[in-house]
NUTORGU-168194 format. One record per atom (N, C-alpha, C): x, y, z; residue in one letter; residue number from 0; atom name. Coordinates in steps of 0.001 Angstrom, whole numbers, plus 500000, padded with zeros to 6 digits. Layout:
REM NUTORGU-168194
<pt <X, Y, Z>, 'A', NUM, 'CA'>;
...
REM end
This chain:
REM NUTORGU-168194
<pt <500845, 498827, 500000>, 'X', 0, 'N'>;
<pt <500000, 500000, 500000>, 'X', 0, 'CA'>;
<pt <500896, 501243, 500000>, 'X', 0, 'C'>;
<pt <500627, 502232, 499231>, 'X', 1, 'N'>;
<pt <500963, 503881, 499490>, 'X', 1, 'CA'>;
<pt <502817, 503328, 498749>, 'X', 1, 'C'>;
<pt <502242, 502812, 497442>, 'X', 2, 'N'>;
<pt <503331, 502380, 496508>, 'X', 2, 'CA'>;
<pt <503761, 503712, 495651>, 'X', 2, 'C'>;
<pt <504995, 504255, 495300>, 'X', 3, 'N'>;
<pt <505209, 505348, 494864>, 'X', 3, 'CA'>;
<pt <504643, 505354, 493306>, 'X', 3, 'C'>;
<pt <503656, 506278, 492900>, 'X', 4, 'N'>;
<pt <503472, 506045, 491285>, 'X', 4, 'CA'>;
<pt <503546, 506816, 490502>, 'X', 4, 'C'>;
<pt <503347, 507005, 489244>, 'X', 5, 'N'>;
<pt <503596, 507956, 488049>, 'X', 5, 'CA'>;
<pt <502956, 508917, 488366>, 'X', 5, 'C'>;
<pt <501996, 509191, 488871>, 'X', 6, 'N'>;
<pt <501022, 510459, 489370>, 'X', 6, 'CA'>;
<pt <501556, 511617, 490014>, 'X', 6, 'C'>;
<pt <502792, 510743, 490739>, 'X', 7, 'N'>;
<pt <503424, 511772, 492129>, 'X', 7, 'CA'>;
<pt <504152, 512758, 491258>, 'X', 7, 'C'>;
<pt <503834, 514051, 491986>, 'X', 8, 'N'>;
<pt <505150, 515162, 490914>, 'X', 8, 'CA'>;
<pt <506505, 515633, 491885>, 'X', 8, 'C'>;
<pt <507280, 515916, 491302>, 'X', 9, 'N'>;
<pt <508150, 516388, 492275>, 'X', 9, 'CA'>;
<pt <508202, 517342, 493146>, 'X', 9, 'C'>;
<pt <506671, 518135, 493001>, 'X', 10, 'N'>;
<pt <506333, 519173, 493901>, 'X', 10, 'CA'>;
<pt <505722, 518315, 495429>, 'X', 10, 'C'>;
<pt <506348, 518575, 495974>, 'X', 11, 'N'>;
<pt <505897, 517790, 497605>, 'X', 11, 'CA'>;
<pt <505666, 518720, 499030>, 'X', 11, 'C'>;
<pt <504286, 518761, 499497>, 'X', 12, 'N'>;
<pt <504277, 519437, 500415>, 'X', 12, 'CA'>;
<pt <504107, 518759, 502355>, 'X', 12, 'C'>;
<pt <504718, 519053, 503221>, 'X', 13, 'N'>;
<pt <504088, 518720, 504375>, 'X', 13, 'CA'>;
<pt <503521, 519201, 505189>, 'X', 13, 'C'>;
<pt <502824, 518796, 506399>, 'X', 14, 'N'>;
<pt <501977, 519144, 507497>, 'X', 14, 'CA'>;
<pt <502553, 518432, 508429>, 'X', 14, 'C'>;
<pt <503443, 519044, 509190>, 'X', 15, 'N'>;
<pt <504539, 518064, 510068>, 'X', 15, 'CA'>;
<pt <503512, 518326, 511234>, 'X', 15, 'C'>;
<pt <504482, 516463, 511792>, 'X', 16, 'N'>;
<pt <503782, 515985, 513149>, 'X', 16, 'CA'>;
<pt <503954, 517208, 514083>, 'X', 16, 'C'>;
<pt <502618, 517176, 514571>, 'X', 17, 'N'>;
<pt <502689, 518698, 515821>, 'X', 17, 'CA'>;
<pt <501971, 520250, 515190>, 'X', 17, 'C'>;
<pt <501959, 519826, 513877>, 'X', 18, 'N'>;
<pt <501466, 521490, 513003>, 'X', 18, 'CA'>;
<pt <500209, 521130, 512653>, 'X', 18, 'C'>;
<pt <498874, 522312, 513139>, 'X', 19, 'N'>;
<pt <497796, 522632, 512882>, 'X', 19, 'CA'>;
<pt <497704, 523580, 512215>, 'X', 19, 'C'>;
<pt <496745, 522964, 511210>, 'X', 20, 'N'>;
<pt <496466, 523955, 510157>, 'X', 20, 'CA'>;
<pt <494662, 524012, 510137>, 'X', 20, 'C'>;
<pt <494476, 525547, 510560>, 'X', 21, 'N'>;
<pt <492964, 525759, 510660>, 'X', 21, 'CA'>;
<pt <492758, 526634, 509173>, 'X', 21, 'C'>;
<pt <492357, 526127, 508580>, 'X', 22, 'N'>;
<pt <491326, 526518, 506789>, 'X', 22, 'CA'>;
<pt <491906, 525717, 505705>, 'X', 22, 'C'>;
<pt <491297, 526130, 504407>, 'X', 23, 'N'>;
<pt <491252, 525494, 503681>, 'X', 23, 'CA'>;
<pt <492582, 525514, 503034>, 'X', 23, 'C'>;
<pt <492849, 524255, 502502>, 'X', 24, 'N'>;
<pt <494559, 523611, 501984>, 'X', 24, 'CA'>;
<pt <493904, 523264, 500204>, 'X', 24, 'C'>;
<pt <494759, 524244, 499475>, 'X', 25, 'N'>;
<pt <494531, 523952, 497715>, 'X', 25, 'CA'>;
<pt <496228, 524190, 497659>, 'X', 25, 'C'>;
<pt <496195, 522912, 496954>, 'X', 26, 'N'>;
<pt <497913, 522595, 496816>, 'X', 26, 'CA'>;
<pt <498028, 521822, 495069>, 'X', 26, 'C'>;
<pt <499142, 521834, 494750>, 'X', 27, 'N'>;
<pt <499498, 521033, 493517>, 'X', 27, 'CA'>;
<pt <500654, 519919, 493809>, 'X', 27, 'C'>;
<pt <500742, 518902, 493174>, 'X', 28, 'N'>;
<pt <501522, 517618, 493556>, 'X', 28, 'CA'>;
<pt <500862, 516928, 494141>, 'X', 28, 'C'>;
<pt <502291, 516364, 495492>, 'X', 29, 'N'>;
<pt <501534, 515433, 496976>, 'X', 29, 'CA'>;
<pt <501646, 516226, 497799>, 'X', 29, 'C'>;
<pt <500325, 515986, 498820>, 'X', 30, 'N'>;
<pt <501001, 517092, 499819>, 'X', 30, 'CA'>;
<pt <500646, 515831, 500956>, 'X', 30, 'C'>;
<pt <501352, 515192, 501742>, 'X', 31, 'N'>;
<pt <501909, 514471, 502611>, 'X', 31, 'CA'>;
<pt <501077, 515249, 504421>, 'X', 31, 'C'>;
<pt <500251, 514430, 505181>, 'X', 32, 'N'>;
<pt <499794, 515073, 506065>, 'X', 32, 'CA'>;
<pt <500064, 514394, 507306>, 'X', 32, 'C'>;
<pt <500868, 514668, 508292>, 'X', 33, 'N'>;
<pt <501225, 514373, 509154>, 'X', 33, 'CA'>;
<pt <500712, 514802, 510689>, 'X', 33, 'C'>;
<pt <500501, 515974, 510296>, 'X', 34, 'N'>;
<pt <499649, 516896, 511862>, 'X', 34, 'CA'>;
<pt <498483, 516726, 511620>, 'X', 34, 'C'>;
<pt <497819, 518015, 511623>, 'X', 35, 'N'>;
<pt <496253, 518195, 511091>, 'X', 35, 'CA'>;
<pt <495648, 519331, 510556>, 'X', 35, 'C'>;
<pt <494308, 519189, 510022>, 'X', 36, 'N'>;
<pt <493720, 519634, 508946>, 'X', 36, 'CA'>;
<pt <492404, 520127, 509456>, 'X', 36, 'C'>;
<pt <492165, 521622, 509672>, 'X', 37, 'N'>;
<pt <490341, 522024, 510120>, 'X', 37, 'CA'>;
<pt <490414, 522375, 508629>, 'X', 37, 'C'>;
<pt <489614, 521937, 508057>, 'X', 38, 'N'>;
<pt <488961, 522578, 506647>, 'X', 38, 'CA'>;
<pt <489170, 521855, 505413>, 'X', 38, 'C'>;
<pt <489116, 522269, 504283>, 'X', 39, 'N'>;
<pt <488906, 521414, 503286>, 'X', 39, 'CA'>;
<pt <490434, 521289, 502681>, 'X', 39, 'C'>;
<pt <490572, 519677, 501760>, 'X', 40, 'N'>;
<pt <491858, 519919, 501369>, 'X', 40, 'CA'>;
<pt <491333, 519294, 499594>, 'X', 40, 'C'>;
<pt <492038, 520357, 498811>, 'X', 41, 'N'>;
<pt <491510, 519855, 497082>, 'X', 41, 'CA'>;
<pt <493089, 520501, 496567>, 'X', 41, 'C'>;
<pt <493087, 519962, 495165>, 'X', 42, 'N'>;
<pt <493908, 520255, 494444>, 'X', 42, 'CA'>;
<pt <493795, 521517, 493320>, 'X', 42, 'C'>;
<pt <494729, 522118, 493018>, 'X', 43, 'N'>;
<pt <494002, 524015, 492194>, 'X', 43, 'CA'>;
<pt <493447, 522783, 491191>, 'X', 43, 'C'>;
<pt <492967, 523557, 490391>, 'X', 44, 'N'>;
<pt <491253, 523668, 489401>, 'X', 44, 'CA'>;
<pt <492428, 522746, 487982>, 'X', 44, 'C'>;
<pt <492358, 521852, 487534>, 'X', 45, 'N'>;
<pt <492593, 521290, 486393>, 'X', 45, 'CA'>;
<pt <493845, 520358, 486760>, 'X', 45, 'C'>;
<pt <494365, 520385, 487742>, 'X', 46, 'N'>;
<pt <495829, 519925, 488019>, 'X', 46, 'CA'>;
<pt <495357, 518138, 488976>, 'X', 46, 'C'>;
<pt <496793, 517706, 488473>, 'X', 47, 'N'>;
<pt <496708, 516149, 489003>, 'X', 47, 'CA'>;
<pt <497647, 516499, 490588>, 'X', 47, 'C'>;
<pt <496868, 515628, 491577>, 'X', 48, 'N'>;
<pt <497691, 515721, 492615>, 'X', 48, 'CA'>;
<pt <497051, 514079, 493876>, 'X', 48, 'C'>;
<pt <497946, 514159, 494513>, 'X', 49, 'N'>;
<pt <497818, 512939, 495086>, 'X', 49, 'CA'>;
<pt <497863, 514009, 497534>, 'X', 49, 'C'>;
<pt <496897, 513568, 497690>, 'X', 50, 'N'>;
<pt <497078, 513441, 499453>, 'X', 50, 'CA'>;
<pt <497394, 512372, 500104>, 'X', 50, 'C'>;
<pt <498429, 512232, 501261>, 'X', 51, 'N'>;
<pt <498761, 510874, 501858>, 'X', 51, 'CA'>;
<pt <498133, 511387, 503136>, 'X', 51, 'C'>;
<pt <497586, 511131, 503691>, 'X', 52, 'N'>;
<pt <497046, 511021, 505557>, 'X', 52, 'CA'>;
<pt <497929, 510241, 506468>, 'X', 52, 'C'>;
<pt <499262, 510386, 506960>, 'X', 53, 'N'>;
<pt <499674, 509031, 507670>, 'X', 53, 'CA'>;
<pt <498759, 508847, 508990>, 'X', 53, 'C'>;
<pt <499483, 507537, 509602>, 'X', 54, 'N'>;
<pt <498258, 507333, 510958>, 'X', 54, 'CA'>;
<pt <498540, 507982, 512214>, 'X', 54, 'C'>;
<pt <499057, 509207, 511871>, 'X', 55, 'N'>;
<pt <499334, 510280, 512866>, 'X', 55, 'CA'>;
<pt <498608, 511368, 512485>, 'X', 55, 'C'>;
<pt <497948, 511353, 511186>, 'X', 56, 'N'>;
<pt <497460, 512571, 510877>, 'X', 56, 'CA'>;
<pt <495969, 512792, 510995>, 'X', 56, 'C'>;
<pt <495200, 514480, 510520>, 'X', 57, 'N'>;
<pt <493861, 513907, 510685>, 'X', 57, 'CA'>;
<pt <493281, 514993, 509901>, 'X', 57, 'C'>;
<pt <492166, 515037, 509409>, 'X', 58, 'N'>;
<pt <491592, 515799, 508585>, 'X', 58, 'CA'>;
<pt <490506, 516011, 508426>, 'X', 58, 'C'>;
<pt <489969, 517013, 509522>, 'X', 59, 'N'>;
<pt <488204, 517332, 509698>, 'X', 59, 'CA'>;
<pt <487555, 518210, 508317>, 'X', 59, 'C'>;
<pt <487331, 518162, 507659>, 'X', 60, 'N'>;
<pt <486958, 518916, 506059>, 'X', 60, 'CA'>;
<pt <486689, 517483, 505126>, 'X', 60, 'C'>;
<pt <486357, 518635, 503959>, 'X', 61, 'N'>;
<pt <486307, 517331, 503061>, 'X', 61, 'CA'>;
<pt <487343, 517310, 501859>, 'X', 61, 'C'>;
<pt <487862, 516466, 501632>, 'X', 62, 'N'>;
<pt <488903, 516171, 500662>, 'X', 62, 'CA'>;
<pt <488872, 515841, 499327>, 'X', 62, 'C'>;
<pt <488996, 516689, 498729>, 'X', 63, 'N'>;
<pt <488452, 516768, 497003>, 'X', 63, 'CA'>;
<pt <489936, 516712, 496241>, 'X', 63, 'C'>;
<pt <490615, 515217, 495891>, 'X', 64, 'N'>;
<pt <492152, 515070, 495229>, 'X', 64, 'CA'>;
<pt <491300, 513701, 494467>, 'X', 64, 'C'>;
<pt <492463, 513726, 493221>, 'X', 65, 'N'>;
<pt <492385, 512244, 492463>, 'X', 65, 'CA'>;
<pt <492745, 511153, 493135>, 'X', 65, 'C'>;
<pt <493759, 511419, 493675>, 'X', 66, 'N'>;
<pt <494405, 510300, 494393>, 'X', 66, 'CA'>;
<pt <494515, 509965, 495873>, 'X', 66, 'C'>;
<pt <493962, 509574, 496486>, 'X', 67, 'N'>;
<pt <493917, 509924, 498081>, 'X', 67, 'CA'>;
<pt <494397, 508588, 498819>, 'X', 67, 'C'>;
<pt <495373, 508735, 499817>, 'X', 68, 'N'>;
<pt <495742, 507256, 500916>, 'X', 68, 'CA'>;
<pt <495681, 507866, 501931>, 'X', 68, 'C'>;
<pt <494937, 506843, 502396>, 'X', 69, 'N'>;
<pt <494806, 506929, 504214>, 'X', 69, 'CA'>;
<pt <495216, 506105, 504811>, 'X', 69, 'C'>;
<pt <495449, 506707, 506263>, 'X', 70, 'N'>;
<pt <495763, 505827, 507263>, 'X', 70, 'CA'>;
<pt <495908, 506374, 508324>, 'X', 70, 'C'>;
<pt <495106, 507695, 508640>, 'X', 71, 'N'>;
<pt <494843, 507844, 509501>, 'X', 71, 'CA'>;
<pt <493250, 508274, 509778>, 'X', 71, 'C'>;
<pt <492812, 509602, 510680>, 'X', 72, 'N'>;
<pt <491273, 509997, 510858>, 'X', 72, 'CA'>;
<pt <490847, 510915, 509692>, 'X', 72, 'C'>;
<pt <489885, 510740, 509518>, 'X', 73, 'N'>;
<pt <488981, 511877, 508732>, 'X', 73, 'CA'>;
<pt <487681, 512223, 509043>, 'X', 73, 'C'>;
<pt <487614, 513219, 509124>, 'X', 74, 'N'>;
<pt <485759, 513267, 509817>, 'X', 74, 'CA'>;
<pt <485489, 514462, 508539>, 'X', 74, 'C'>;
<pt <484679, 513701, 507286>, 'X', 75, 'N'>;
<pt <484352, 514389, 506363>, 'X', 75, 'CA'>;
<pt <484280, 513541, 505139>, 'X', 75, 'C'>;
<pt <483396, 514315, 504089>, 'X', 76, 'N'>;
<pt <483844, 512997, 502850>, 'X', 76, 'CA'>;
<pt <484669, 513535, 502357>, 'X', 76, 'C'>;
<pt <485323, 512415, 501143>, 'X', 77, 'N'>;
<pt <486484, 511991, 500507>, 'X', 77, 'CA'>;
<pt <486085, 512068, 499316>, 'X', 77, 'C'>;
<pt <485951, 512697, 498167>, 'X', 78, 'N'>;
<pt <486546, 512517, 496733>, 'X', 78, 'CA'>;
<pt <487310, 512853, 496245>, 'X', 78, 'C'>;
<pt <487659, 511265, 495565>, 'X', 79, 'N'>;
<pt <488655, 510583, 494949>, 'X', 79, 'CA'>;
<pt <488360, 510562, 493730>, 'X', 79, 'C'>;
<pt <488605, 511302, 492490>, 'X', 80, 'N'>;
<pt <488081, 511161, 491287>, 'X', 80, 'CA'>;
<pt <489025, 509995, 490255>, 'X', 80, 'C'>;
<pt <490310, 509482, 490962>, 'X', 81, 'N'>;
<pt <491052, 508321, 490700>, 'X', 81, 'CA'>;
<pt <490954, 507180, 491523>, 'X', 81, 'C'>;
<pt <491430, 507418, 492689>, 'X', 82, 'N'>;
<pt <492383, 505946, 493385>, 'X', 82, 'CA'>;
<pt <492180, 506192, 494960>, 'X', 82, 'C'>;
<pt <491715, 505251, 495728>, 'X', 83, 'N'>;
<pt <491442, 505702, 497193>, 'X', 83, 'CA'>;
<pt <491903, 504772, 497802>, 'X', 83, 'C'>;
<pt <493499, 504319, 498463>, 'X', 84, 'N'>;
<pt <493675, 503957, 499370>, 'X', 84, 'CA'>;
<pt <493591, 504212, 500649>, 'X', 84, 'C'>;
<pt <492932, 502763, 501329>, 'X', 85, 'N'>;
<pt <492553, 502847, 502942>, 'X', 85, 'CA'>;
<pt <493370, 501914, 503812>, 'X', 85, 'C'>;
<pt <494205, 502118, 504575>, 'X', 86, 'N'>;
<pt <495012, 501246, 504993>, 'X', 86, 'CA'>;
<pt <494910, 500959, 505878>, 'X', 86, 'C'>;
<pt <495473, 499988, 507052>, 'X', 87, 'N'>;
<pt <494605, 499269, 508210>, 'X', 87, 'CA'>;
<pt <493948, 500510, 509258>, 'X', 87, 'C'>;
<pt <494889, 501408, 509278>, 'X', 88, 'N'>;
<pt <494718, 502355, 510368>, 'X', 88, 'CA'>;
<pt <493730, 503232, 510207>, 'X', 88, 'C'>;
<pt <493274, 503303, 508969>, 'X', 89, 'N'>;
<pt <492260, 504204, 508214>, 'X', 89, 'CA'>;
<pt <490836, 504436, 509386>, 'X', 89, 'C'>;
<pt <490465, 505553, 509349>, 'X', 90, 'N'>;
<pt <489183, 505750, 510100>, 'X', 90, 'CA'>;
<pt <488695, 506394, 509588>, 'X', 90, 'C'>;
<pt <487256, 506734, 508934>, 'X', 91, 'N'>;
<pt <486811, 507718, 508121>, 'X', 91, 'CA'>;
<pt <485423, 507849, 508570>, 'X', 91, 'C'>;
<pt <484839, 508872, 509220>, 'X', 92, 'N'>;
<pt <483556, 509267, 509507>, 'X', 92, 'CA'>;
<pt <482859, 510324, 508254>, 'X', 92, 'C'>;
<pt <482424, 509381, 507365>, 'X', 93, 'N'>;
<pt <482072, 510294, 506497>, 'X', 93, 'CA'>;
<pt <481838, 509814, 505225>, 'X', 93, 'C'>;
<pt <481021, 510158, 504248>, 'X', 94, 'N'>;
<pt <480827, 509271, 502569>, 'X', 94, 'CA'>;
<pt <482177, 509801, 501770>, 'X', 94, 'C'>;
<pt <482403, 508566, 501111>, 'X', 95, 'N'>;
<pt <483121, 507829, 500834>, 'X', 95, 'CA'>;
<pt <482884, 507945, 498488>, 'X', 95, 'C'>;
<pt <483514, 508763, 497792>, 'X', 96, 'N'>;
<pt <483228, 508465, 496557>, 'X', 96, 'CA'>;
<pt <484577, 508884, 495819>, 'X', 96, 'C'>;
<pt <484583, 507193, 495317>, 'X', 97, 'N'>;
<pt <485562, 506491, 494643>, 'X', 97, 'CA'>;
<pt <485639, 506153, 493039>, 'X', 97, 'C'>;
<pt <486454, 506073, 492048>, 'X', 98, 'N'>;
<pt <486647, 505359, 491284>, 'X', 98, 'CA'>;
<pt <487143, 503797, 491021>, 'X', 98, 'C'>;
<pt <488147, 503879, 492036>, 'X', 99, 'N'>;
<pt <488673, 502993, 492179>, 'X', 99, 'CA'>;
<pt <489144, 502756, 493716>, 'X', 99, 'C'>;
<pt <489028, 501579, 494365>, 'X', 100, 'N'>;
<pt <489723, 501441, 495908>, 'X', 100, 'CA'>;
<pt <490394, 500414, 496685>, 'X', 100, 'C'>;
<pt <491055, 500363, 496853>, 'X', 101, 'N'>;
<pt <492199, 499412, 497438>, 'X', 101, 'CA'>;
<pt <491672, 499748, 499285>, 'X', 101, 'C'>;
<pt <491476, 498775, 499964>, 'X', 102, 'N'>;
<pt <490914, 498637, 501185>, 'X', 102, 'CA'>;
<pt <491525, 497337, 502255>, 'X', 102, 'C'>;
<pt <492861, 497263, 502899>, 'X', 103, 'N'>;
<pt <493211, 496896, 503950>, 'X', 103, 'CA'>;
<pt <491979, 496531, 504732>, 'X', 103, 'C'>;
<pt <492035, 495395, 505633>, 'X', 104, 'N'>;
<pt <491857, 494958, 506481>, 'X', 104, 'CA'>;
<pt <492104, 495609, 508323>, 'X', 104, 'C'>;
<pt <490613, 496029, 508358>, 'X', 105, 'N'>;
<pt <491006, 496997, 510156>, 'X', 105, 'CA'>;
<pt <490798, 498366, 509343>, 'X', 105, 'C'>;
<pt <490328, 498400, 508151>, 'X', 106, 'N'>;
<pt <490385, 500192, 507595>, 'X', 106, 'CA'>;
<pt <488729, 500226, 508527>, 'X', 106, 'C'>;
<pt <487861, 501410, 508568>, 'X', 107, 'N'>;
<pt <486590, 501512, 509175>, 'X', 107, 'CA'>;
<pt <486560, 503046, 507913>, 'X', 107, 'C'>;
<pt <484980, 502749, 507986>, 'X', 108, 'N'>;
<pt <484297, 503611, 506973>, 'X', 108, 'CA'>;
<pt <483014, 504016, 507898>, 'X', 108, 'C'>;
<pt <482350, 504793, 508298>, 'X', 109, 'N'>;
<pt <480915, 505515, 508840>, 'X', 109, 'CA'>;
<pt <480768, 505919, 507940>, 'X', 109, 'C'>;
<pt <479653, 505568, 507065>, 'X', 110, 'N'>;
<pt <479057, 506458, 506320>, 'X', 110, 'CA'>;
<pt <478996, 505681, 504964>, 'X', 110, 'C'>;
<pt <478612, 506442, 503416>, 'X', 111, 'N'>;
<pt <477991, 505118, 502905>, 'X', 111, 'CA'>;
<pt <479734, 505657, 501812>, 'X', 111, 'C'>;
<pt <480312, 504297, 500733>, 'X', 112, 'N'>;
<pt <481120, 504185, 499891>, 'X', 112, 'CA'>;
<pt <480311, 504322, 498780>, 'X', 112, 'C'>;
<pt <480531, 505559, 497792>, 'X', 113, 'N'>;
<pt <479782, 505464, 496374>, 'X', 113, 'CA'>;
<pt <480762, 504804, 495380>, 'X', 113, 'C'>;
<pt <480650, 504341, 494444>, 'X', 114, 'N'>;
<pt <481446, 504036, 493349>, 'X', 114, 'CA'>;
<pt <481192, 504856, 492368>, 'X', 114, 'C'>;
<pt <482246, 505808, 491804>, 'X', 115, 'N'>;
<pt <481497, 506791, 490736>, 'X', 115, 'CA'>;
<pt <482605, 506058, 489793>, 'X', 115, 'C'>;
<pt <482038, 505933, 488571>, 'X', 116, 'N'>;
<pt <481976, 505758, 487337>, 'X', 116, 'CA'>;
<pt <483128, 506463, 486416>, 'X', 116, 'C'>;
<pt <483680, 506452, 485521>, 'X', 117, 'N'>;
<pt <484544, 507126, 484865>, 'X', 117, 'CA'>;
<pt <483764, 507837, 483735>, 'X', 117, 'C'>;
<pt <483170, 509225, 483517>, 'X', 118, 'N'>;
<pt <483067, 510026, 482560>, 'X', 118, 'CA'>;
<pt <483265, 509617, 481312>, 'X', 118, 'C'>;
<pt <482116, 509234, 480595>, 'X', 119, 'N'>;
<pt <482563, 508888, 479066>, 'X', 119, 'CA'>;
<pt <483226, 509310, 478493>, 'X', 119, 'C'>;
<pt <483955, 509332, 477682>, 'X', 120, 'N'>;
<pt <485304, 510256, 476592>, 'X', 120, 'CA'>;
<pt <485062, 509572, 475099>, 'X', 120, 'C'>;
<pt <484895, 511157, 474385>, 'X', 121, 'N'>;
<pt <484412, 510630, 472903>, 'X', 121, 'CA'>;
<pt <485626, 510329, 472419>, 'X', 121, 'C'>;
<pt <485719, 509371, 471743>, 'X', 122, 'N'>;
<pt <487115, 508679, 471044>, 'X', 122, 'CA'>;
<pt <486946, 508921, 469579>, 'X', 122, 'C'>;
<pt <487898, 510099, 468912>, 'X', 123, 'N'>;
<pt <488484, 510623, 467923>, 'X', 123, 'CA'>;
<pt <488864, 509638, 467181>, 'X', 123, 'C'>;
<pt <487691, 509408, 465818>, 'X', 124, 'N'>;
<pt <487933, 507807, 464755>, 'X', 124, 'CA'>;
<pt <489000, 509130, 463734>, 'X', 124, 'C'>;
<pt <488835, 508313, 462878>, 'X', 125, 'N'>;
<pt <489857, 508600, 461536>, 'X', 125, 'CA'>;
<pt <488845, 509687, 460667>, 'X', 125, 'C'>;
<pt <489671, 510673, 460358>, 'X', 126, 'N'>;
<pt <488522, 511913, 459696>, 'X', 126, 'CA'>;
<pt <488561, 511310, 458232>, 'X', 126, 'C'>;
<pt <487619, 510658, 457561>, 'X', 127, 'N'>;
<pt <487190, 510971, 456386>, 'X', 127, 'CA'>;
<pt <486407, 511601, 455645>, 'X', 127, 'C'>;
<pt <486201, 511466, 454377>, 'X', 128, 'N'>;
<pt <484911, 511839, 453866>, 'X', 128, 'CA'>;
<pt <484261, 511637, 453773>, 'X', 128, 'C'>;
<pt <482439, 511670, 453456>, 'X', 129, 'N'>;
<pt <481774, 510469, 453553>, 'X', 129, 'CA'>;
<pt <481676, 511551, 451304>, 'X', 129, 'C'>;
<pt <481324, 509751, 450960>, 'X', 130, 'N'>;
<pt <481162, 510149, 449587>, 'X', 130, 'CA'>;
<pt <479826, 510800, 449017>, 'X', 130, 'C'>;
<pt <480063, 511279, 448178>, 'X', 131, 'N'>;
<pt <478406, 512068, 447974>, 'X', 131, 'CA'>;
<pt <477994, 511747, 446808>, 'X', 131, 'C'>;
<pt <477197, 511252, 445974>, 'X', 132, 'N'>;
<pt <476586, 510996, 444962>, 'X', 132, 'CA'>;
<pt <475967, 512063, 444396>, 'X', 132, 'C'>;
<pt <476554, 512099, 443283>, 'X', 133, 'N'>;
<pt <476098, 513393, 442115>, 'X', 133, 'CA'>;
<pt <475651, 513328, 441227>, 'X', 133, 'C'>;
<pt <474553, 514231, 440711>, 'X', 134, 'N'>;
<pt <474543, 513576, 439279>, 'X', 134, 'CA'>;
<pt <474898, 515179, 438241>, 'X', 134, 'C'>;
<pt <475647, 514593, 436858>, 'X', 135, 'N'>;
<pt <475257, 515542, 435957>, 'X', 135, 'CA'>;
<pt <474353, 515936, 435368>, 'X', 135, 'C'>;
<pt <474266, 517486, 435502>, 'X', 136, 'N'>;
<pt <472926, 517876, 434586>, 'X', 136, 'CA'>;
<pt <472800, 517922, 433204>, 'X', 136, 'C'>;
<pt <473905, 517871, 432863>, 'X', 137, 'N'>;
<pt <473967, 518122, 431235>, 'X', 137, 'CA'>;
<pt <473690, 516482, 430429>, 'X', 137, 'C'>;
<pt <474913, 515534, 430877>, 'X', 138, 'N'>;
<pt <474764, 513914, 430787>, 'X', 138, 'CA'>;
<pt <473629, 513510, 431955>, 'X', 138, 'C'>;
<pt <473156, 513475, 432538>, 'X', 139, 'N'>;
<pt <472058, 512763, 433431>, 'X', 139, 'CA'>;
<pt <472703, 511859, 434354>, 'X', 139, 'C'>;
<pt <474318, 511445, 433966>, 'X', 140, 'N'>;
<pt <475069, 510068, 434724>, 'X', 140, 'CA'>;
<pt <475077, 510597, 435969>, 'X', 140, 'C'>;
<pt <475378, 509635, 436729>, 'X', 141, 'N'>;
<pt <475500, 509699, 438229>, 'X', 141, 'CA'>;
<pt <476868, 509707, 438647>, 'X', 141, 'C'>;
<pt <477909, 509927, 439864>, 'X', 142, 'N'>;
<pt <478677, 509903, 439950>, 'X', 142, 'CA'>;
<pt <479075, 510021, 441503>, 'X', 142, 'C'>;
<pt <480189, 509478, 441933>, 'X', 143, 'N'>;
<pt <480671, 509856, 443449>, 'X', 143, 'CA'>;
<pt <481579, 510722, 442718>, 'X', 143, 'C'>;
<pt <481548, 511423, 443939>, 'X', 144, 'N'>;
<pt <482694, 513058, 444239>, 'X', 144, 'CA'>;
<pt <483364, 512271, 445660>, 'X', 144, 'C'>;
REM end
């Protein structure tokens, strides 16, 4: 669990053990949470980013990242518009909406787990033409263009 992946950027932020942070946290990358969290934590508006919770940390708000691991408290919901690891230590008072979720044994959930769906994406075929059938006015013949 909380395996390093292609997602992570080299921008890395922390919330060291012992540091309270009262309002809202909008960050880019990982931002790594070790103390704690009054308020909401999301990533700026179009950007990929990943939150780790260790089981020292805690996070009363709600958490709006693609990528989210826990393992410690949360009293709030969680969306995860990618990947939601919950690891044994995990405690989460609060709904729960996922794409995808990886769930340890001893994790605890209050509240209900949605499974949301992945957004259709129109898939770009090959641009052709479509042929058009013509006819001449002068000869009467028919013809593709």
């Amino acid at each position: 669990m909380f395996r390093k992946r292609s997602y992570a950027s080299a921008t890395t932020s922390l919330v060291a053990p012992g540091t309270r942070v009262c309002g809202d946290v909008n960050f880019t990358g990982t931002l790594h949470i070790c103390g704690s969290i009054e308020g909401s934590v999301s990533v700026s508006d179009g950007s990929e980013g990943m939150v780790v919770l260790s089981a020292e940390g805690t996070v009363t708000g709600t958490i709006s990242v693609p990528v989210v691991a826990i393992d410690g408290h949360v009293v709030g919901d969680i969306h995860a518009t990618e990947r939601l690891e919950l690891a044994a230590q995990a405690r989460i008072e609060g709904d729960v909406y996922y794409r995808s979720l990886e769930m340890a044994a001893g994790a605890q959930v209050n509240g209900r787990m949605v499974h949301c769906e992945e957004a259709p994406r129109r898939l770009s075929g090959p641009q052709t033409e479509i042929p058009v059938v013509g006819q001449d006015l002068e000869t009467g013949a028919t013809a593709l263009k």
